[in-house]
Backbone bond lengths (Angstrom), bond angles and torsions (degrees), N, CA, C in turn:
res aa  C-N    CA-C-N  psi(-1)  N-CA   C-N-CA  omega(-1)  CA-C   N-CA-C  phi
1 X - - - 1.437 - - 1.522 108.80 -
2 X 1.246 117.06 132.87 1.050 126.50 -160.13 2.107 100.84 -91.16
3 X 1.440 100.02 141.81 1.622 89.85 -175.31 1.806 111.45 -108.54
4 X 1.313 124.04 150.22 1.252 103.63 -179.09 1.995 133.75 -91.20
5 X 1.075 132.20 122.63 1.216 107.10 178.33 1.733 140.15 -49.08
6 X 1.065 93.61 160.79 1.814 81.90 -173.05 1.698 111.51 -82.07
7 X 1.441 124.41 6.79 1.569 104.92 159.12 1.508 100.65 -112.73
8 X 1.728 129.62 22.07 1.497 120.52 164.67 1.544 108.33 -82.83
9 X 1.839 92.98 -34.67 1.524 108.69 -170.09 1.445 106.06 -69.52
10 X 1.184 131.43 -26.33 1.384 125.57 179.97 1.378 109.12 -105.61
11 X 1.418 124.92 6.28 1.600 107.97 159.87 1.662 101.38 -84.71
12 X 1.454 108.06 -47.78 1.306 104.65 -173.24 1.956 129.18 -61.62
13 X 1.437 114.11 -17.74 0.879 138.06 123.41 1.522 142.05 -31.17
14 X 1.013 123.73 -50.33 1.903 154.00 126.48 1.212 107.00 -10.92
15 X 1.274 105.25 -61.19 1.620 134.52 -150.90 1.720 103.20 -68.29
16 X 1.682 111.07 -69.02 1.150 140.26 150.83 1.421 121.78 -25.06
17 X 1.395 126.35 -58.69 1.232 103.48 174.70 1.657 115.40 -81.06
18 X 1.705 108.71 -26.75 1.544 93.07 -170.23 2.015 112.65 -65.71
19 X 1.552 104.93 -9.53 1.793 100.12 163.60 1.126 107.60 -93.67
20 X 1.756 132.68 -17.42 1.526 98.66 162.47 1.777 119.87 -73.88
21 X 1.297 127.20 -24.65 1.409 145.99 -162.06 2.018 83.34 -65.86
22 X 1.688 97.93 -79.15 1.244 86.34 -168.23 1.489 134.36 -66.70
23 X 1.724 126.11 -9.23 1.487 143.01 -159.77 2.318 82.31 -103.70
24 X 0.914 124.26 -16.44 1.658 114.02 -160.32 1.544 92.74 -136.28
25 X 1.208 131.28 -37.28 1.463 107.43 -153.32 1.674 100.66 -122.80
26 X 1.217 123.24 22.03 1.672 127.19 173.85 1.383 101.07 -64.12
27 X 1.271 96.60 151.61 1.699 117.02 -170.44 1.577 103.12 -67.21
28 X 1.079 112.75 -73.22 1.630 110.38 163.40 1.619 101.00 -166.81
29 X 1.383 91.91 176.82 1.894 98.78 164.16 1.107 123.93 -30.76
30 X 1.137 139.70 164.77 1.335 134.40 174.33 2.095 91.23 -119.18
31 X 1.392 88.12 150.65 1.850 97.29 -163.60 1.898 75.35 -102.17
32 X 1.492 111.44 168.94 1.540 106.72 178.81 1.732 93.67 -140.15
33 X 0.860 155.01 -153.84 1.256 142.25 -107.40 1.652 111.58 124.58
34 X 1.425 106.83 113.77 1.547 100.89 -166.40 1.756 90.72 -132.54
35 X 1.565 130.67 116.03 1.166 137.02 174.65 1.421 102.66 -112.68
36 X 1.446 81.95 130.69 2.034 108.85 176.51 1.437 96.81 -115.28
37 X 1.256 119.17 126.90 1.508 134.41 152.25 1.634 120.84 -81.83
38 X 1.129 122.24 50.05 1.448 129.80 140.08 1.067 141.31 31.41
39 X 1.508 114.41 -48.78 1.436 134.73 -160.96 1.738 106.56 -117.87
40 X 1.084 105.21 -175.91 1.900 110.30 -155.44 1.332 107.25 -116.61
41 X 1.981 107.12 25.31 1.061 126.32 179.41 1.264 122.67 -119.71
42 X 1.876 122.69 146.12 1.523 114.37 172.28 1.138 83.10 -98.58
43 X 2.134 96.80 140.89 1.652 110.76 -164.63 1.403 90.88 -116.98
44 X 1.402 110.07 146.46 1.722 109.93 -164.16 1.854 110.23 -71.26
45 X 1.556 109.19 -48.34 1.220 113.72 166.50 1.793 98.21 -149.33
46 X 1.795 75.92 158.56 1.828 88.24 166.41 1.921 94.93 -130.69
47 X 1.157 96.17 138.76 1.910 103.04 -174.50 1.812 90.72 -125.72
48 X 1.474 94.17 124.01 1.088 101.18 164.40 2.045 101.15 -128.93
49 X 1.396 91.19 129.09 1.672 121.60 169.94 1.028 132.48 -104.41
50 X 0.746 110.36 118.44 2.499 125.78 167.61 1.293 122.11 -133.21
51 X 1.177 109.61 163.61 1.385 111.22 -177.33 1.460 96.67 -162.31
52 X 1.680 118.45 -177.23 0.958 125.20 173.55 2.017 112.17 127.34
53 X 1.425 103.13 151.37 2.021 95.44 -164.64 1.804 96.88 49.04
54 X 1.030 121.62 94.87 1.159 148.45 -161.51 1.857 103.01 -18.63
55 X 1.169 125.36 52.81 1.171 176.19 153.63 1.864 122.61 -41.61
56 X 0.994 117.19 59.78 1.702 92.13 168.99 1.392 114.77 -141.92
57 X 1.355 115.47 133.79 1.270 123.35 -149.80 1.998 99.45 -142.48
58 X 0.961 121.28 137.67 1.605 144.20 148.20 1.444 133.57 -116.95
59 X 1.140 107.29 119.71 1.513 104.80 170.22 1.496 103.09 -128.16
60 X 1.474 97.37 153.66 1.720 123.67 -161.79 1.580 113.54 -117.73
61 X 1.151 95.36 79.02 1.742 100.15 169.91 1.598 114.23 -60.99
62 X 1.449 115.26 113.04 1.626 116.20 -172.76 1.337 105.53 -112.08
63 X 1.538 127.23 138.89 1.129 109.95 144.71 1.660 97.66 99.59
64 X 1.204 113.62 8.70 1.627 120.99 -157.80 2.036 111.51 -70.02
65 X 1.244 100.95 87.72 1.749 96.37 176.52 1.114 140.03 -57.35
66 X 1.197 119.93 144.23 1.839 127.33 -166.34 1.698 104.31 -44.82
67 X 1.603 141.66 159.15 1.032 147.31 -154.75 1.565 101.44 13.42
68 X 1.149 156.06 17.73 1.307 155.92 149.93 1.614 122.42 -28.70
69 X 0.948 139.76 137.15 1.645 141.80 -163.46 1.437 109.77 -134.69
70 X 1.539 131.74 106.23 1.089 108.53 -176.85 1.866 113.74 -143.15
71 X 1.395 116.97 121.54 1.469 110.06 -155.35 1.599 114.13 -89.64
72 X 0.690 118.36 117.16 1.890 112.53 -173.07 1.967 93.19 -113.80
73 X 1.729 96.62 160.04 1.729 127.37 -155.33 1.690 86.77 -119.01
74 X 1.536 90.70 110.21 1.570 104.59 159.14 1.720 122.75 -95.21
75 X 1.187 113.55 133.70 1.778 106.89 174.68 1.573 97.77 -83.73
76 X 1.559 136.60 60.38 1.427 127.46 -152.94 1.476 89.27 -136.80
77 X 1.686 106.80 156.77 1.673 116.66 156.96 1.029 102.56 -78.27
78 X 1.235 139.12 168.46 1.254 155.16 135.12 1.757 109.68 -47.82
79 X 1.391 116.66 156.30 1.335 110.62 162.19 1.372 111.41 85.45
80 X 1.861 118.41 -19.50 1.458 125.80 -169.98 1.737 94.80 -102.73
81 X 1.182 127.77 -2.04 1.535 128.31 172.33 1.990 103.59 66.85
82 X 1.139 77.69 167.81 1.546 96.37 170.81 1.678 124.36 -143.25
83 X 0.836 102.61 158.06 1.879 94.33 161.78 1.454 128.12 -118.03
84 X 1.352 112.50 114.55 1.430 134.91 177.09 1.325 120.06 -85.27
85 X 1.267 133.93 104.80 1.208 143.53 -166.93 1.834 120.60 -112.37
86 X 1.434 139.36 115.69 1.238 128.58 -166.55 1.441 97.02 -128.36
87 X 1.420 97.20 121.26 1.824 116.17 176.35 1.493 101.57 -95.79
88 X 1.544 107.76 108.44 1.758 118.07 174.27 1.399 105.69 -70.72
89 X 1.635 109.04 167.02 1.648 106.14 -179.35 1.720 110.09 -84.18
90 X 1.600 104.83 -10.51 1.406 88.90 179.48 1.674 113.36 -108.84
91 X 1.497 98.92 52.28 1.614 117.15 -177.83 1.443 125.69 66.56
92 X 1.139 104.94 0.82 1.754 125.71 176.13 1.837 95.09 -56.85
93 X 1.242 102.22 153.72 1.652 111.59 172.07 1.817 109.12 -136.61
94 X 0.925 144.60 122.43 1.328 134.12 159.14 1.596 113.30 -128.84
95 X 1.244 104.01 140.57 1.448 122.52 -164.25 1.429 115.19 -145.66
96 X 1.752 115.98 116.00 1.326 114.66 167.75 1.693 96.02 -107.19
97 X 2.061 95.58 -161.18 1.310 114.78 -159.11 1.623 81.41 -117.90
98 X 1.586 150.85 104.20 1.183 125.40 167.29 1.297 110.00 -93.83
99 X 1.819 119.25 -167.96 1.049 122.01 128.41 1.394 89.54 90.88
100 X 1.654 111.32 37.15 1.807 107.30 166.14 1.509 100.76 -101.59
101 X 1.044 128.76 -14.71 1.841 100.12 172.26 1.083 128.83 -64.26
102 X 1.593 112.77 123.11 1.431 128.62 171.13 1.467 132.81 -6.54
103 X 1.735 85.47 -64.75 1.399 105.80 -156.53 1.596 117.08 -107.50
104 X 1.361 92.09 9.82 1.743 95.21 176.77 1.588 111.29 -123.27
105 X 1.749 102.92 146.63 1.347 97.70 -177.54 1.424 118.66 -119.88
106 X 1.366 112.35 32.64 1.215 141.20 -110.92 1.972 113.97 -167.26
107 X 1.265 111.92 44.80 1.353 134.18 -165.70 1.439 120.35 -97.01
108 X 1.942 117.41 120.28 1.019 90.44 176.68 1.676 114.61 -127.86
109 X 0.969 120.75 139.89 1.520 119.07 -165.17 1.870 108.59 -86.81
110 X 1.031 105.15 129.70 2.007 87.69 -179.80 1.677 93.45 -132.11
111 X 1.386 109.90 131.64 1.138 132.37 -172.73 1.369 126.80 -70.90
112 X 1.560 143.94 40.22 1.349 124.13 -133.94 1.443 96.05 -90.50
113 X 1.745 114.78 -166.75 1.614 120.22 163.57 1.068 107.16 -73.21
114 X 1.139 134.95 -9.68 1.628 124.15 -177.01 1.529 113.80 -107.05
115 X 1.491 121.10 8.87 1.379 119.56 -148.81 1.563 132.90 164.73
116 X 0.999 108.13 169.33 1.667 119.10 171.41 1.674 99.24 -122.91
117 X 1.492 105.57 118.49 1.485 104.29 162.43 1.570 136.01 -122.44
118 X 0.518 134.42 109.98 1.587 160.95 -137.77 1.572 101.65 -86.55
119 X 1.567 127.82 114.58 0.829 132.16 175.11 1.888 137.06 -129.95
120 X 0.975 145.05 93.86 1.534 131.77 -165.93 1.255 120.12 -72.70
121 X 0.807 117.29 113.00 2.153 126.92 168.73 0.751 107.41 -63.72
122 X 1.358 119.88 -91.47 1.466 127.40 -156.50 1.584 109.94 -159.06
């Protein structure tokens, strides 16, 4: 019978907890977020913000092109909203609250000239 050494035993060991760590102890789902730019404009930024479980996070969509599609990864529940913010090129700002349905993790924001519209997938 073959015996094991003590740095096989602790990689394989190693090994073991980093699939229990990541298969049992992940923070949660990740919610996803799908932004369409709409309009017949390059928009300087779109900032979308959340926070929450001691939590606060921004990301800065730059540079965002006309019919352009672009999906960004929230560490968020669903149902706790976010704020989506779009800076126009002629200094205009518009900003809703999205991303209150419950049951979807699965959000898509579409940018028009008139608006932010708020949508649930899945």
């Amino acid at each position: 019978m073959k015996k094991f050494t003590l740095p096989a035993t602790l990689f394989l060991l190693g090994i073991l907890l980093s699939v229990f760590w990541f298969n049992y102890k992940n923070p949660m789902q990740p919610m996803y977020v799908e932004v369409i730019n709409d309009t017949d404009t390059l928009l300087p930024s779109v900032i979308i913000e959340h926070g929450g479980n001691g939590l606060q996070e921004k990301i800065t969509l730059v540079q965002f092109k006309p019919k352009e599609v672009r999906t960004v990864v929230l560490n968020h529940k669903p149902g706790m909203g976010f704020n989506i913010a779009v800076n126009y090129p002629d200094r205009e700002k518009t900003e809703i609250c999205g991303g209150k349905s419950k049951d979807h993790w699965y959000i898509r924001e579409t940018i028009t000239k008139f608006g932010i519209y708020d949508t649930p997938i899945r």
